[in-house]
C-alpha positions as semicolon CSV with decimal commas, in nm:
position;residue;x (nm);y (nm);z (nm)
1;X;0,000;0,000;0,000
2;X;0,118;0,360;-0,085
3;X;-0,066;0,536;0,144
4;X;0,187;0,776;0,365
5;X;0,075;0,732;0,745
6;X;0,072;1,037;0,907
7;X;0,316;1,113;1,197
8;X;0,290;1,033;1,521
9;X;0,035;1,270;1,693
10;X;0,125;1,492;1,975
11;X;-0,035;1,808;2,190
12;X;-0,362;1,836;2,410
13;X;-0,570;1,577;2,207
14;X;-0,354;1,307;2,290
15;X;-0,432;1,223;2,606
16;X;-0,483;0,932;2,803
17;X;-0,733;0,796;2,979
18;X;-0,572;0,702;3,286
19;X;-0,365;1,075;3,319
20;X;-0,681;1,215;3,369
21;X;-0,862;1,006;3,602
22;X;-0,723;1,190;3,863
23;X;-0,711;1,565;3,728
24;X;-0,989;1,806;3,768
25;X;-0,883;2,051;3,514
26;X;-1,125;1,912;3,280
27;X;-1,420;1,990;3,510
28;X;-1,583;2,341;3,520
29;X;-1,714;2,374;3,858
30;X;-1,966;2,659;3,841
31;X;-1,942;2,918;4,115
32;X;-2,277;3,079;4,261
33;X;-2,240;3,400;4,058
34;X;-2,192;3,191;3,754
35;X;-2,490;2,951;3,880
36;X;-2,727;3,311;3,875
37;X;-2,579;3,389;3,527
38;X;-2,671;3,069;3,348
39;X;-3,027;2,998;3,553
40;X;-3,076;3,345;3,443
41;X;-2,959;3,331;3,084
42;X;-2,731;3,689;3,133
43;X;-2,362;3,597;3,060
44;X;-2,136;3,891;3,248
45;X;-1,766;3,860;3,064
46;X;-1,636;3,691;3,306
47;X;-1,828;3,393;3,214
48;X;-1,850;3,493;2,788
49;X;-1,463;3,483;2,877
50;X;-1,480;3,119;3,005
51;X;-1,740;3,000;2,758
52;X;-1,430;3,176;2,484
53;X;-1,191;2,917;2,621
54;X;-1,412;2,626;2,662
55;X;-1,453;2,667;2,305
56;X;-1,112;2,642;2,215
57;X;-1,058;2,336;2,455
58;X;-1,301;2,177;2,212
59;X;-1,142;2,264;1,905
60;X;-0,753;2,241;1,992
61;X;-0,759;2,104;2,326
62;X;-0,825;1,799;2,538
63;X;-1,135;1,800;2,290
64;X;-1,403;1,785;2,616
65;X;-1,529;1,948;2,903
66;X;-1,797;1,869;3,168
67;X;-1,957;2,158;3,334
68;X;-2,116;2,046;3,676
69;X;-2,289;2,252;3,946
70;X;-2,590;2,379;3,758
71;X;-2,894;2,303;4,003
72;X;-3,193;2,242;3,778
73;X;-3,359;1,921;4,024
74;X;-3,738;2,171;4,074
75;X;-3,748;2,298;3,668
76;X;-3,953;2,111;3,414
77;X;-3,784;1,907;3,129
78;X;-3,895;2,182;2,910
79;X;-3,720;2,445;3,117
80;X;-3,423;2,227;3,131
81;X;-3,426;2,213;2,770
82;X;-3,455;2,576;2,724
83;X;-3,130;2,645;2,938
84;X;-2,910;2,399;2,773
85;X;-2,982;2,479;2,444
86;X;-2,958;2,889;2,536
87;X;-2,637;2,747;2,678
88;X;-2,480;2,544;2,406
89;X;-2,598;2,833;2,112
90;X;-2,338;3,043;2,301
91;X;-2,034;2,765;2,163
92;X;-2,243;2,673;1,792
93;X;-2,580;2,656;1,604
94;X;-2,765;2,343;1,647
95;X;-2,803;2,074;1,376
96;X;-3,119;1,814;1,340
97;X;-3,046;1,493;1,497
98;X;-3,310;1,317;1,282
99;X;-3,548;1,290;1,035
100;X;-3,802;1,472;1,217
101;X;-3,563;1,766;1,233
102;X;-3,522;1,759;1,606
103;X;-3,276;2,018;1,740
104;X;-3,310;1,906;2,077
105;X;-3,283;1,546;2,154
106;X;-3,374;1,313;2,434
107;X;-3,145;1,013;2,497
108;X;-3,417;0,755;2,683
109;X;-3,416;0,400;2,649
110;X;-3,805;0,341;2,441
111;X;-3,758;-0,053;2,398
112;X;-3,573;0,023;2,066
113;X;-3,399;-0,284;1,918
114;X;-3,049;-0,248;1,899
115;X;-3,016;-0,497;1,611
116;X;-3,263;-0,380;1,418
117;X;-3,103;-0,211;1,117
118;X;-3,365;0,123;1,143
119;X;-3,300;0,208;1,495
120;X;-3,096;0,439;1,667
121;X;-2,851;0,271;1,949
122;X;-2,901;0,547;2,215
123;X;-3,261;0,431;2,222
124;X;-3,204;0,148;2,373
125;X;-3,011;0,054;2,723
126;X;-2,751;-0,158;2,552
127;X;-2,413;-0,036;2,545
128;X;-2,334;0,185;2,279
129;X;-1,943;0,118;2,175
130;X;-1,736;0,402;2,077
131;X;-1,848;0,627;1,831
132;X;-1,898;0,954;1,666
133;X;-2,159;1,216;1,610
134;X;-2,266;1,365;1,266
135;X;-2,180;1,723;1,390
136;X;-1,850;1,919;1,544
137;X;-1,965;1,878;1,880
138;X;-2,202;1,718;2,085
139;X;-2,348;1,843;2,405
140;X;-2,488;1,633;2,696
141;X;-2,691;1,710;2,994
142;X;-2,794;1,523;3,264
143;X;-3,176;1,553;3,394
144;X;-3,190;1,197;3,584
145;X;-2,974;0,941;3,649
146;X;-2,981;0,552;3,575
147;X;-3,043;0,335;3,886
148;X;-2,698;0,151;3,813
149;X;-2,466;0,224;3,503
150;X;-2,506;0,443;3,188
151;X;-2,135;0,608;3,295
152;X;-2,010;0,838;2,973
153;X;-1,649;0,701;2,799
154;X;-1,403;0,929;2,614
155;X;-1,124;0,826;2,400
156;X;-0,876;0,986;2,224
157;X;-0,856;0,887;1,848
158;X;-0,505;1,063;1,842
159;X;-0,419;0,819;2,129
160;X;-0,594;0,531;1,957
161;X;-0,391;0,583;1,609
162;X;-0,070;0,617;1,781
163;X;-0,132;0,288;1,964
164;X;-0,212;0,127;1,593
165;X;0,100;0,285;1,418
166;X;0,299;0,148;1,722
167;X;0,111;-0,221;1,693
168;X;0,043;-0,266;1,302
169;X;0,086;0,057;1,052
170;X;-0,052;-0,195;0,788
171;X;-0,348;-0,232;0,952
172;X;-0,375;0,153;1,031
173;X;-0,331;0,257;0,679
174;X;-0,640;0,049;0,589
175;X;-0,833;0,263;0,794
176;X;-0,779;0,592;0,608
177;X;-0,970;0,377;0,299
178;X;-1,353;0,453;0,250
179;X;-1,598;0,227;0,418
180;X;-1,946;0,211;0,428
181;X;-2,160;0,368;0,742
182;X;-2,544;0,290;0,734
183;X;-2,769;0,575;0,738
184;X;-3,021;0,358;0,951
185;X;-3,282;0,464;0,736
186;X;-3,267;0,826;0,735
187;X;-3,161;0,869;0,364
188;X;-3,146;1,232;0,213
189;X;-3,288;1,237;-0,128
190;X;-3,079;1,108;-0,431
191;X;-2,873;0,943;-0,168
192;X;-2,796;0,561;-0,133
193;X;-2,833;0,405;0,251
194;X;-2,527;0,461;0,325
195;X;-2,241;0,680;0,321
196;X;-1,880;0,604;0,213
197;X;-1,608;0,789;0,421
198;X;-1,286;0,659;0,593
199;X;-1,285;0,571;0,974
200;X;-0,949;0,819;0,975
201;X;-0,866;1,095;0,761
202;X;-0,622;1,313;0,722
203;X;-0,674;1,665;0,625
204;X;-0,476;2,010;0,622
205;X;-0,288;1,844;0,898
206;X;-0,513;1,712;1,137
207;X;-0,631;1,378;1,214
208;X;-0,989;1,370;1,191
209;X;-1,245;1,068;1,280
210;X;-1,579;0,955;1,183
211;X;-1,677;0,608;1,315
212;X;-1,962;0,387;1,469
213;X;-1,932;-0,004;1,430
214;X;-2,261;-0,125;1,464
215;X;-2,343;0,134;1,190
216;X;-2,068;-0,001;0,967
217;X;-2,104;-0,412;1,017
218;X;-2,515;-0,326;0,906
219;X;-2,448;-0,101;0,571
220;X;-2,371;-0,520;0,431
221;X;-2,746;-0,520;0,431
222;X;-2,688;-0,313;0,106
223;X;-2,641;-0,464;-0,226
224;X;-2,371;-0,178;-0,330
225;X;-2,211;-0,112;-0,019
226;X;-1,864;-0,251;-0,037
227;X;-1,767;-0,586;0,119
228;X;-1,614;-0,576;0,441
229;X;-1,298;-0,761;0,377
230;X;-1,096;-0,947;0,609
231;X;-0,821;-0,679;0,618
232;X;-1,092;-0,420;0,725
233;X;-1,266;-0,667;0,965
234;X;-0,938;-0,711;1,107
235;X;-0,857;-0,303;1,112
236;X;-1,138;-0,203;1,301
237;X;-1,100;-0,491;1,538
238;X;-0,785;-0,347;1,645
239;X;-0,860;0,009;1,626
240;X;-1,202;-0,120;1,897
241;X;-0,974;-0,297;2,088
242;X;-0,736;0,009;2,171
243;X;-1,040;0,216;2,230
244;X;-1,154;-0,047;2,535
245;X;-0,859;-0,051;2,734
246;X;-0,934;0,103;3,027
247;X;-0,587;0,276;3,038
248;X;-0,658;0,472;2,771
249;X;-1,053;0,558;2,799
250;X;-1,161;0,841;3,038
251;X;-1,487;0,702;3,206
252;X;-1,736;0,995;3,365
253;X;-2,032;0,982;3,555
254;X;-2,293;1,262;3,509
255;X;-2,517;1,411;3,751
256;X;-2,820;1,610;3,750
257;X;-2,726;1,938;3,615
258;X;-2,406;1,814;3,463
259;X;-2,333;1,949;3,075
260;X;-2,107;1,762;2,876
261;X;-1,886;1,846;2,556
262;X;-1,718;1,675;2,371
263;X;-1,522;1,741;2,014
264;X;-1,653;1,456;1,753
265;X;-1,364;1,565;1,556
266;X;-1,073;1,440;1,796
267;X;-1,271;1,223;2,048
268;X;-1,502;0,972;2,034
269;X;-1,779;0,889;2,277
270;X;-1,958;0,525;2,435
271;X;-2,199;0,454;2,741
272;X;-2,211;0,196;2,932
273;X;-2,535;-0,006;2,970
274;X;-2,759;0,068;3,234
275;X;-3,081;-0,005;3,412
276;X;-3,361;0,205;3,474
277;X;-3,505;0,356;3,800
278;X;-3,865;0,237;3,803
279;X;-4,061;0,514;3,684
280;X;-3,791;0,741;3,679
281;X;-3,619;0,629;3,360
282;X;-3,272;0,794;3,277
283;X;-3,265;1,077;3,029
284;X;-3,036;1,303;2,878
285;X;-3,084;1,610;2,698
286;X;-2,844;1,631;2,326
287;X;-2,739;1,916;2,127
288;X;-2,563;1,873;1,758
289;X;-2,381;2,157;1,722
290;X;-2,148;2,317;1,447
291;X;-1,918;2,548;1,573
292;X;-1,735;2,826;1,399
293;X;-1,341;2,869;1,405
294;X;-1,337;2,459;1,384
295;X;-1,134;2,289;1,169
296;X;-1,132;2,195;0,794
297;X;-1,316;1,892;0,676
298;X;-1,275;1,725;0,362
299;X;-1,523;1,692;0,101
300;X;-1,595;1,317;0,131
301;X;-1,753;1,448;0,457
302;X;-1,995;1,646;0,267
303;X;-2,204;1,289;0,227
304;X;-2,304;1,282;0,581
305;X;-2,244;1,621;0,672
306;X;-2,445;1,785;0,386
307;X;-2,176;2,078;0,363
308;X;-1,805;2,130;0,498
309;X;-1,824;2,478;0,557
310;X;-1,714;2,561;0,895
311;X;-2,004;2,702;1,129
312;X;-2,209;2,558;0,848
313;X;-2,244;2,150;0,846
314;X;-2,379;1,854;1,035
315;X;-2,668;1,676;1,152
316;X;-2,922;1,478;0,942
317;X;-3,129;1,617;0,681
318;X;-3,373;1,355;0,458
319;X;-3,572;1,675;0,318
């Protein structure tokens, strides 16, 4: 294979899991003026000034933050909603997360089948496996916990290629080839099922992914998709592998109040299964977000992102 690897990646983004198990620096712990300022949707500049850098610790950073401290326990889901996504418009714009043009989603387990080709994983209460998001970032916020599990992972996929090109650069390079993603149904028009772009990529100097494997093992249901081969089978078995040790993962529980985001760009994102409270089920608030000042995409990433212009791009659109 031809292919030049890229180099070994370095700075903020390649981090590992078990560094940060133990630092706080990644945690915004509101103080009571800033607790007034958000319930009350009136930024002063000292926190416009913090919301600036937590920003740029999505884009060129550690690639995550979690925000904790917000008391929101006595407001309505609706009022919850309202805050977060006043919140989140101050880092991007939102982006649908489906074909119903949702801006504002609810992760809930509703009995969904995770096997069923149609479905959307965070649906159900099966783990989800490391992934990405069709957007620059994604935003999380607690409104009520699981009675046991559902704990947020974070992975480096700087951390996870270095790792491979250490282990098997054959193997890596493979992964900078197109492969087929599902669309699980939610098809733009003129578009087949299923998207073609490479799990890594390599663009104006930065090592971008795109990945979920459930997503990519079900696009076979497609007549045109391309085979899966053995090599690529093999590829993403490694690169899945890296991703699960737990020396390298950052696991996070949230809380009630607790906002979380992360960078689809640099990191990539999993849940653990979990189990319901009965009749209080778990439930997170999501925001899709494209955020200006990010960085380049290529244009293969116009097939699931409609558009690669930055501040522009992401989500789903079928209409």
């Amino acid at each position: 294979m031809s292919f030049e690897l890229p180099p070994k990646q370095s700075g903020p983004s390649a981090w590992m899991g078990s560094d940060l198990a133990d630092d706080d620096s990644w945690v915004w712990q509101l103080t009571e003026s800033e607790i007034r300022s958000v319930l009350g949707r009136r930024m002063d500049s000292a926190v416009l000034e913090k919301v600036q850098g937590l920003r740029s610790e999505l884009i060129d950073g550690r690639g995550f933050r979690l925000i904790r401290g917000l008391p929101v326990a006595d407001l309505s889901v609706d009022e919850v909603g309202a805050l977060f996504s006043w919140f989140g418009s101050l880092i991007g714009s939102t982006r649908s997360q489906n074909a119903a043009g949702d801006l504002l989603g609810h992760v809930r387990n509703v009995g969904a089948d995770a096997d069923d080709p149609t479905a959307r994983i965070y649906q159900t209460d099966r783990r989800q496996t490391f992934h990405t998001d069709s957007c620059d970032v994604v935003g999380l916020m607690c409104v009520e916990t699981a009675e046991s599990g559902g704990d947020s992972l974070l992975v480096s996929a700087a951390t996870i290629y270095n790792r491979m090109l250490e282990t098997n650069p054959e193997l890596t390079a493979v992964l900078f080839q197109p492969v087929a993603t599902d669309r699980r149904g939610e098809v733009p028009p003129g578009e087949r099922g299923f998207f073609t772009i490479p799990v890594l990529n390599w663009f104006e100097q930065k090592l971008t992914v795109l990945y979920q494997r459930q997503y990519i093992e079900s696009a076979s249901r497609f007549r045109y998709a391309p085979v899966l081969t053995d090599e690529v089978i093999a590829a993403l078995d490694l690169f899945d592998s890296i991703a699960n040790d737990p020396q390298i993962y950052l696991p996070m529980t949230l809380e009630v109040g607790d906002m979380q985001f992360v960078h689809n760009h640099s990191l990539l994102h999993d849940r653990t299964g979990f189990i319901d409270k009965p009749g209080s089920p778990r439930h997170l608030l999501r925001l899709w977000l494209t955020v200006p000042g990010d960085r380049a995409l290529p244009e293969v990433f116009a097939q699931r992102y409609g558009s690669v212009e930055v501040g522009n791009r992401g989500g789903i659109h079928v209409g």
